[in-house]
PASEBA-1860 file (N, C-alpha, C; in nm, 3 decimals):
! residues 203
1> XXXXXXXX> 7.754/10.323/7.279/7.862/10.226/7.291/7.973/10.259/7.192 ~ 8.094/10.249/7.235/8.238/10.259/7.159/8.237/10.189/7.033 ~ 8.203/10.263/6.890/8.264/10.154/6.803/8.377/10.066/6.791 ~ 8.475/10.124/6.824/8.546/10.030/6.822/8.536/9.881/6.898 ~ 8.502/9.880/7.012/8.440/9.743/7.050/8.325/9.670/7.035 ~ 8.223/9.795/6.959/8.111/9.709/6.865/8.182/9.611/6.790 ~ 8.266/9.713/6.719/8.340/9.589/6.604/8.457/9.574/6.614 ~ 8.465/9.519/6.760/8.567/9.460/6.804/8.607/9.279/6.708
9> XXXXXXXX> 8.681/9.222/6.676/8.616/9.065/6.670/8.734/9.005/6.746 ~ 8.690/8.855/6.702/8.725/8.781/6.840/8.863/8.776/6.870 ~ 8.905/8.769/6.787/9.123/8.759/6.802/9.137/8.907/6.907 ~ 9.100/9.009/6.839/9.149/9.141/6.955/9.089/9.158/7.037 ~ 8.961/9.048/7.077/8.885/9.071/7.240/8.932/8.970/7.307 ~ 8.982/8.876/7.250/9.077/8.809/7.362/9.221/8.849/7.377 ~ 9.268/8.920/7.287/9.411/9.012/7.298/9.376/9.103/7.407 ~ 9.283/9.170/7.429/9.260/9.233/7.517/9.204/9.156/7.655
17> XXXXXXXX> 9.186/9.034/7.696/9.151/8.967/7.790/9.286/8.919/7.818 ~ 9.392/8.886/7.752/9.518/8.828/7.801/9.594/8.937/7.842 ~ 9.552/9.071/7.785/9.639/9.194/7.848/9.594/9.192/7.963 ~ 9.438/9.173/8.006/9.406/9.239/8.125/9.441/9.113/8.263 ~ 9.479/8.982/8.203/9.499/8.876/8.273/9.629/8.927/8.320 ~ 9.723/8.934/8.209/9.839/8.995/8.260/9.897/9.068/8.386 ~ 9.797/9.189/8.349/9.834/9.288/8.421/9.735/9.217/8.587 ~ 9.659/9.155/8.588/9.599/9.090/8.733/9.721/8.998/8.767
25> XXXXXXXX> 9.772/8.939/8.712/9.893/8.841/8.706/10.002/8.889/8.830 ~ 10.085/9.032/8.697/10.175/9.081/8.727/10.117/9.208/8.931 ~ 9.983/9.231/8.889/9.953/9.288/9.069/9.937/9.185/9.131 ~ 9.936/9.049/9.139/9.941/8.975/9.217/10.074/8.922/9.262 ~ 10.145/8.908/9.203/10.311/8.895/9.195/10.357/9.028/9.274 ~ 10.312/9.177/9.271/10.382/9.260/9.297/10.322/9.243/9.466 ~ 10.231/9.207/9.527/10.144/9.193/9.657/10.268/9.092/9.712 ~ 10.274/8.999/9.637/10.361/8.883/9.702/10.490/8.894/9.785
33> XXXXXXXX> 10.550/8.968/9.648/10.646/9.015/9.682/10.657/9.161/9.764 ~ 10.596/9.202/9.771/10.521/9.305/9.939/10.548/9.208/10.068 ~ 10.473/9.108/10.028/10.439/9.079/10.177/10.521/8.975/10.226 ~ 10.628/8.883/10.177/10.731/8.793/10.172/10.848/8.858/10.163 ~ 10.871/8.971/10.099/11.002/9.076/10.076/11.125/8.964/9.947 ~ 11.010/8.889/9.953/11.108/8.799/9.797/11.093/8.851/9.632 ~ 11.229/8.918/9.608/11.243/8.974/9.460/11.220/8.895/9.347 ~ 11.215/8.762/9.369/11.212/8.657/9.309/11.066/8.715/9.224
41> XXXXXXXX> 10.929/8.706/9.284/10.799/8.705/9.307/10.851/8.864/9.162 ~ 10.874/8.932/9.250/10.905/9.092/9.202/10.969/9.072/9.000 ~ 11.055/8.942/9.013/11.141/8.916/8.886/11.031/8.868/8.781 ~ 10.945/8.786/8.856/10.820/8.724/8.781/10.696/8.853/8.721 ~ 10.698/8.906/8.809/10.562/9.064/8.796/10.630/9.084/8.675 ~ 10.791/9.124/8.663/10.822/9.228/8.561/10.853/9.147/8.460 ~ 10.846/9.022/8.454/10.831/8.942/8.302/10.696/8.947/8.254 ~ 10.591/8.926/8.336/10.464/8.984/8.302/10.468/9.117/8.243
49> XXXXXXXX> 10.476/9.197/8.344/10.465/9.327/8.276/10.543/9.358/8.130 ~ 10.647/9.298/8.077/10.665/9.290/7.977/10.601/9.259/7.821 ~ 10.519/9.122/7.912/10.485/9.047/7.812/10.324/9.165/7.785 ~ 10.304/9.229/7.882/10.191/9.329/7.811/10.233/9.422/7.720 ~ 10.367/9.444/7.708/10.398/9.565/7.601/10.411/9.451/7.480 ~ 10.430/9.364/7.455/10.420/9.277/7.372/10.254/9.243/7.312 ~ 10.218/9.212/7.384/10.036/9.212/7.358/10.020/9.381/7.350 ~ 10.033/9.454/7.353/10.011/9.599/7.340/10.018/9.650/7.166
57> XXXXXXXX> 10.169/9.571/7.129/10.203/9.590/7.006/10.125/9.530/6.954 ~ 10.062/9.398/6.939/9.987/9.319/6.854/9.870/9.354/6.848 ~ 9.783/9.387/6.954/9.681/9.455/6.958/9.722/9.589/6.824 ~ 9.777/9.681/6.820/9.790/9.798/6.703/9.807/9.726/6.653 ~ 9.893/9.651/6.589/9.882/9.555/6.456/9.775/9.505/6.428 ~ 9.673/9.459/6.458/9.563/9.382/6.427/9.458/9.513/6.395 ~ 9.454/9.629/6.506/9.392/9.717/6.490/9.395/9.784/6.350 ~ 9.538/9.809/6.321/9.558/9.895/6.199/9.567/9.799/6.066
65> XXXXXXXX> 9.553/9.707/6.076/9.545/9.608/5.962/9.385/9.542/5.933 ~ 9.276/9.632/6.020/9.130/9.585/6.012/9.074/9.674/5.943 ~ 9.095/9.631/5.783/8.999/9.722/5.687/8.832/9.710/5.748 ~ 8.764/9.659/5.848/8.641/9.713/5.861/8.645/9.800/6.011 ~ 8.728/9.888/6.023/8.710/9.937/6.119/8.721/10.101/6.099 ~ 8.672/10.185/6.122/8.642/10.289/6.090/8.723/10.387/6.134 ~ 8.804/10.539/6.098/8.891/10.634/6.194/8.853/10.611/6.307 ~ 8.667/10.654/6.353/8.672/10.696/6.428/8.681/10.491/6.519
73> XXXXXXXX> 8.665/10.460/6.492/8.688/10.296/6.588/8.855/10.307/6.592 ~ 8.933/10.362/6.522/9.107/10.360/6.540/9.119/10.413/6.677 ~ 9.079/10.531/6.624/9.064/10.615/6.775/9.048/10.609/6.864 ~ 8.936/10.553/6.891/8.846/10.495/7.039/9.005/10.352/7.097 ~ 8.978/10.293/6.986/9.100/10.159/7.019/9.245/10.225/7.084 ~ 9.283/10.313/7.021/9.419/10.373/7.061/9.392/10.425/7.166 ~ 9.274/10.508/7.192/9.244/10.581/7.346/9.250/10.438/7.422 ~ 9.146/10.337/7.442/9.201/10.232/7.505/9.332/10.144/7.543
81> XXXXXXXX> 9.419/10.170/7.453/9.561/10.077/7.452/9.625/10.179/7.498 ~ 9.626/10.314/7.485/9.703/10.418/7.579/9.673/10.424/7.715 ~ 9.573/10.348/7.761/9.544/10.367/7.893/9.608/10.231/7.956 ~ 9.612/10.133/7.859/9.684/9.966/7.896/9.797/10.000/7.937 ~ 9.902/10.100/7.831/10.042/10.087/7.842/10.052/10.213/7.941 ~ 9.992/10.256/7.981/10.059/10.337/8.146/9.971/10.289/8.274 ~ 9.887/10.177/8.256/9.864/10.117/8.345/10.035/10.046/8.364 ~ 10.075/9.961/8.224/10.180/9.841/8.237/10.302/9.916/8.310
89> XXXXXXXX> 10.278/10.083/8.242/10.427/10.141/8.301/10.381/10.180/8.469 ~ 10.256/10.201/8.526/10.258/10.224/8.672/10.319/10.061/8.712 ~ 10.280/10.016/8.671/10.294/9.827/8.707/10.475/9.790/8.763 ~ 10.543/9.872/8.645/10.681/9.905/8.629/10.713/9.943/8.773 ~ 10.628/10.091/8.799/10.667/10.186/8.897/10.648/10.107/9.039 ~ 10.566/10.016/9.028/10.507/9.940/9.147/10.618/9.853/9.201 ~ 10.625/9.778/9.111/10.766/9.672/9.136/10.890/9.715/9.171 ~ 10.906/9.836/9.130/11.071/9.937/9.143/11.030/9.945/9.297
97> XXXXXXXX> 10.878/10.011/9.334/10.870/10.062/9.478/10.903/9.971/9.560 ~ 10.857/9.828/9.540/10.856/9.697/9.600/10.990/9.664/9.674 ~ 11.059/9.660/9.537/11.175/9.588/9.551/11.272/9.713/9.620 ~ 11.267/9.824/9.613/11.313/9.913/9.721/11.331/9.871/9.880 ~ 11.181/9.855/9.879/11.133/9.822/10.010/11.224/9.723/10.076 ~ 11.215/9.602/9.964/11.274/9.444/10.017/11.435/9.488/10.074 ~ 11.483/9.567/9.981/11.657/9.589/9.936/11.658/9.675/10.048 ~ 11.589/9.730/10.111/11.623/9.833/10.228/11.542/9.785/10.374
105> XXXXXXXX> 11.508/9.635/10.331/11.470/9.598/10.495/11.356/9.660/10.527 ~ 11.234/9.738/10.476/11.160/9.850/10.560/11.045/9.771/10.599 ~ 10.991/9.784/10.716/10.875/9.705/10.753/10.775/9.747/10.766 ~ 10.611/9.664/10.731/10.537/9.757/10.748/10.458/9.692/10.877 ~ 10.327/9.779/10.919/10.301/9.738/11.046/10.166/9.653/10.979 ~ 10.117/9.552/11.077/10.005/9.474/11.005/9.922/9.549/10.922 ~ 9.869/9.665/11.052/9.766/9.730/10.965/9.754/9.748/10.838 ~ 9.921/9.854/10.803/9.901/9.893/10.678/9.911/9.796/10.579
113> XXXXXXXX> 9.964/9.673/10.567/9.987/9.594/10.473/9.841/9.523/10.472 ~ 9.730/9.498/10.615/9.602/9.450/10.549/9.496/9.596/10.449 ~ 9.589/9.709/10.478/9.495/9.830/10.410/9.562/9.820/10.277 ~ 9.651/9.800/10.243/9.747/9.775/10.116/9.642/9.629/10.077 ~ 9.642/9.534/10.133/9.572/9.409/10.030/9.472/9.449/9.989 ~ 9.369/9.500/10.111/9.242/9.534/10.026/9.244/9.626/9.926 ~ 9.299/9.700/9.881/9.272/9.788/9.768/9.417/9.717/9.662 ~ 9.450/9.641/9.684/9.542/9.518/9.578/9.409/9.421/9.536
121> XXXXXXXX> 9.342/9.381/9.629/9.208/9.255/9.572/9.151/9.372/9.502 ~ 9.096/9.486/9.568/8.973/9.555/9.490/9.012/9.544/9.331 ~ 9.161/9.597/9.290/9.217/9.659/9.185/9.189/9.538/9.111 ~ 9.232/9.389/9.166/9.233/9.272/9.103/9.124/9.219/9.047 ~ 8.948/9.239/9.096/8.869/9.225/9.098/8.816/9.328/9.022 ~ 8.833/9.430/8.997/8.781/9.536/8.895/8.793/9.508/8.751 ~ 8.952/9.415/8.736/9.026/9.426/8.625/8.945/9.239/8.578 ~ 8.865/9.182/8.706/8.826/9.061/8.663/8.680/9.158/8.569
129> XXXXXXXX> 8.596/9.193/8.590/8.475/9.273/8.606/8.546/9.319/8.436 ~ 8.618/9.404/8.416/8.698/9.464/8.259/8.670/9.344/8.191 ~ 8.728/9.216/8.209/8.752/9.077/8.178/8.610/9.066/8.076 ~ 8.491/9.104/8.151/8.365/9.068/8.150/8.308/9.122/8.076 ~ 8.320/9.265/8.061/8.329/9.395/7.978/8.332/9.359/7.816 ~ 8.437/9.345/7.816/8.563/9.333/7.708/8.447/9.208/7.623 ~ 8.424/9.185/7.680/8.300/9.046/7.586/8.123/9.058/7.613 ~ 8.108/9.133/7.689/7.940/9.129/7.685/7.916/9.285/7.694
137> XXXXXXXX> 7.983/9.386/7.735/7.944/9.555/7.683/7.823/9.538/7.780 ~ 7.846/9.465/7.911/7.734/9.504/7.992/7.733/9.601/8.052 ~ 7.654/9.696/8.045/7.662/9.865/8.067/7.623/9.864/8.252 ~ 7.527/9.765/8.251/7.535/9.744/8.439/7.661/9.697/8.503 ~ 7.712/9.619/8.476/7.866/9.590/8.496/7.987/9.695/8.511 ~ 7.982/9.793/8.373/8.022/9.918/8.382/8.011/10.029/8.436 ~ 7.908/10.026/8.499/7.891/10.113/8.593/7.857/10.103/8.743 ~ 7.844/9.945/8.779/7.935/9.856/8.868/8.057/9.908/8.905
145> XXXXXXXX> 8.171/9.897/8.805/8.296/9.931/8.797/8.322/10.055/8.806 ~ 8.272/10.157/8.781/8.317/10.278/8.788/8.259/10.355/8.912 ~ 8.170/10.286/9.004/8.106/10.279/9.114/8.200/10.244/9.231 ~ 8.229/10.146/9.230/8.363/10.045/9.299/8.463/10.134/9.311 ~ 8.541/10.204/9.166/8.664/10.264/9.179/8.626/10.360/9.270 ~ 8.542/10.475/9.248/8.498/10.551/9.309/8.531/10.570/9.493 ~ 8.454/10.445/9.508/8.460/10.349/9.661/8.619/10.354/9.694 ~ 8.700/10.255/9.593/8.852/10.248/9.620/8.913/10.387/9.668
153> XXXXXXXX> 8.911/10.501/9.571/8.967/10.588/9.545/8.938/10.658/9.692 ~ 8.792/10.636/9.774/8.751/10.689/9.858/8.844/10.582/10.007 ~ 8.826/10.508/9.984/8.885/10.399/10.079/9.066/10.447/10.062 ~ 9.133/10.472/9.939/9.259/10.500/9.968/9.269/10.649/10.014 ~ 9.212/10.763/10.019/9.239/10.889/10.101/9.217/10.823/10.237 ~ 9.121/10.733/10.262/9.087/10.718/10.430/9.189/10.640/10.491 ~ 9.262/10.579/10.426/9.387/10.504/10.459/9.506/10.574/10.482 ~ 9.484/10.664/10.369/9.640/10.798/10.393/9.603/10.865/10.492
161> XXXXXXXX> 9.506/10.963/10.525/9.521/10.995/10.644/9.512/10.902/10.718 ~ 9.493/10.835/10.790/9.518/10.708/10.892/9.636/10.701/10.888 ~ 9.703/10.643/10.807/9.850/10.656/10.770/9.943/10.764/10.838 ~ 9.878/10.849/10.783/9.955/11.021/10.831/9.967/11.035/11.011 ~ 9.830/10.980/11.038/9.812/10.995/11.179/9.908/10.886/11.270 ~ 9.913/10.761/11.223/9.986/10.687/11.260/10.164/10.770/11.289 ~ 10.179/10.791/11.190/10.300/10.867/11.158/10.272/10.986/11.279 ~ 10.195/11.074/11.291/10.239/11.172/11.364/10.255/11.084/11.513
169> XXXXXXXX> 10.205/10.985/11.546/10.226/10.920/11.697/10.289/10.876/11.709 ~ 10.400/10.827/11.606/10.522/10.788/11.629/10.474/10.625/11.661 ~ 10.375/10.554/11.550/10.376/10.423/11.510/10.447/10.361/11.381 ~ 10.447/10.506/11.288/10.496/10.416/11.211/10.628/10.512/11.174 ~ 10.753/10.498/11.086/10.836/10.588/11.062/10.847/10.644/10.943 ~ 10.880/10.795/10.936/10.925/10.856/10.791/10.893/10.775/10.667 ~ 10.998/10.681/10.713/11.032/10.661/10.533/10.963/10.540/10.500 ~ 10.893/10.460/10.601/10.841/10.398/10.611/10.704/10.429/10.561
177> XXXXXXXX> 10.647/10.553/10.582/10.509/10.639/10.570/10.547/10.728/10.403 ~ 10.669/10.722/10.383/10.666/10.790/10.261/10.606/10.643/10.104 ~ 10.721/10.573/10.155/10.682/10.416/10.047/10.551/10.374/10.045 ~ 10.469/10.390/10.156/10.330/10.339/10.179/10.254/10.438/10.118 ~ 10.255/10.555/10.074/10.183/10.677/10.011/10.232/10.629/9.855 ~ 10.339/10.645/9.846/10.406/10.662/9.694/10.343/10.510/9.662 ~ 10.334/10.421/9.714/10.228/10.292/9.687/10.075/10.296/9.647 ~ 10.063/10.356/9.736/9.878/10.427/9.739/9.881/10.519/9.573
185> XXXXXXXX> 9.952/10.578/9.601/9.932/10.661/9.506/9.919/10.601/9.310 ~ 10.017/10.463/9.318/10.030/10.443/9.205/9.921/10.346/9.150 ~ 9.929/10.258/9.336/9.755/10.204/9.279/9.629/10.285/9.216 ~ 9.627/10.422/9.255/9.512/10.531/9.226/9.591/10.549/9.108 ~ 9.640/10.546/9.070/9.682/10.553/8.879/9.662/10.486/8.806 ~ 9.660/10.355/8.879/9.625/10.220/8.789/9.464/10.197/8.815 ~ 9.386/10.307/8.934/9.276/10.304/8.893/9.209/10.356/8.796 ~ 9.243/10.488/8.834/9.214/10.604/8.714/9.224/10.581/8.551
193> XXXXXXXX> 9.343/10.521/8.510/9.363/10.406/8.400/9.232/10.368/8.363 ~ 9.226/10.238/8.446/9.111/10.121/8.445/8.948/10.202/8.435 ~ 8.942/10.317/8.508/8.828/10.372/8.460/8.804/10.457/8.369 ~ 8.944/10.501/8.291/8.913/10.617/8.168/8.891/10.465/8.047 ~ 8.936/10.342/8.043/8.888/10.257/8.022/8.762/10.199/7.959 ~ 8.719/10.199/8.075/8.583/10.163/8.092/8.497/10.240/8.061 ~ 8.483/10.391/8.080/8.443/10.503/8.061/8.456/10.502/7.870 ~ 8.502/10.492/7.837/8.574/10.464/7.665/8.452/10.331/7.573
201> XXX> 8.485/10.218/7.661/8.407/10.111/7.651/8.257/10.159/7.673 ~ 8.226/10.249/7.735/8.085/10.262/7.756/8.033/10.378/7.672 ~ 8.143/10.468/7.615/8.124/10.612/7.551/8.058/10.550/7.440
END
C-alpha cells in the first residue's frame, strides 16, 4: 500500500473526496450540456473544473507542510495530484468539445449519444468507487476499478468502430463522426488518469 495514503489524515482525505466530487460534478454538467446543447450547463462544468485546481493547490499545501510524511509519501502524493490536474485539464478539453458542438448546431443520432452516456455513468461511477478508496484502501474495490476501466476502455473501441461503420453508410456525417471520436477519446484519458490513480493507491 502507498505510503502516502497510509498516512494520509483526515483534512487531505477529504480534500481528496471533494476533488473527486468535483470532477463527477463537473462530467455530469458536461453530459447535460451534450444532450440539451445548453452552454449554460457547459458555464457551470467549467466553474467546477476550476474549483479543482483550487483544491489541487491546497492539497500541496497541506502535503508539503506535513512534517510526518516521508520523501518517499511526497512522491507517491504528487504522482497522485498529477494525475487529478490532467484529469481537470481533459475536463477543460471536454467542455471546449461540447460547447463546439452546441455553437455549431451538430447533431448526434440516438444511438451515439446512448453509447456516449454509458461510458459518461461508467466514468461517474468509477470516480464514486475512488470516493471509497480514498477512505478504506479496499484493495477488492481497487481492483474492481481497474477491472471496470479495462471493460470501459474495451466498450469505447467497440463503439468507435461502430461509429466508423455508421459513417461509412452514410448514417452519420464527417464532422459529426470526427467530435464523437475526439469525445471518446478524452473520456479514455480521463480513464487512464483515474487508473494510474488507483494503481498508485494500491502500489
Amino acid at each position: 500500500m502507498s505510503p502516502s495514503i497510509e498516512n494520509l489524515n483526515l483534512e487531505m482525505a477529504k480534500n481528496l473526496q471533494s476533488l473527486t466530487e468535483l470532477i463527477q460534478e463537473a462530467l455530469s454538467l458536461a453530459f447535460k450540456g451534450f444532450l440539451t446543447s445548453d452552454n449554460q450547463h457547459l458555464k457551470e462544468g467549467e466553474n467546477k473544473t476550476q474549483k479543482t485546481y483550487k483544491h489541487l493547490k491546497e492539497l500541496q499545501k497541506l502535503i508539503s507542510s506535513d512534517s510526518s510524511l516521508s520523501g518517499e509519501d511526497i512522491a507517491s502524493a504528487a504522482i497522485i495530484l498529477s494525475h487529478y490536474h490532467k484529469i481537470s485539464f481533459d475536463l477543460e478539453k471536454l467542455l471546449s468539445l461540447i460547447e463546439n458542438k452546441n455553437i455549431e448546431g451538430i447533431l448526434f443520432t440516438e444511438k451515439g449519444k446512448t453509447e456516449l452516456d454509458e461510458i459518461f455513468r461508467g466514468i461517474k461511477n468509477l470516480f464514486s468507487h475512488l470516493n471509497d478508496v480514498i477512505l478504506t484502501r479496499n484493495v477488492v474495490l481497487i481492483d474492481h476499478i481497474l477491472k471496470e476501466k479495462k471493460n470501459y476502455n474495451q466498450l469505447s473501441r467497440k463503439f468507435a468502430q461502430e461509429h466508423e461503420d455508421r459513417l461509412v453508410k452514410g448514417i452519420c456525417m464527417a464532422h459529426t463522426s470526427s467530435l464523437y471520436l475526439n469525445i471518446l477519446d478524452v473520456l479514455n484519458d480521463i480513464l487512464w488518469h483515474l487508473q494510474a490513480i488507483v494503481v498508485e493507491l494500491k502500489s
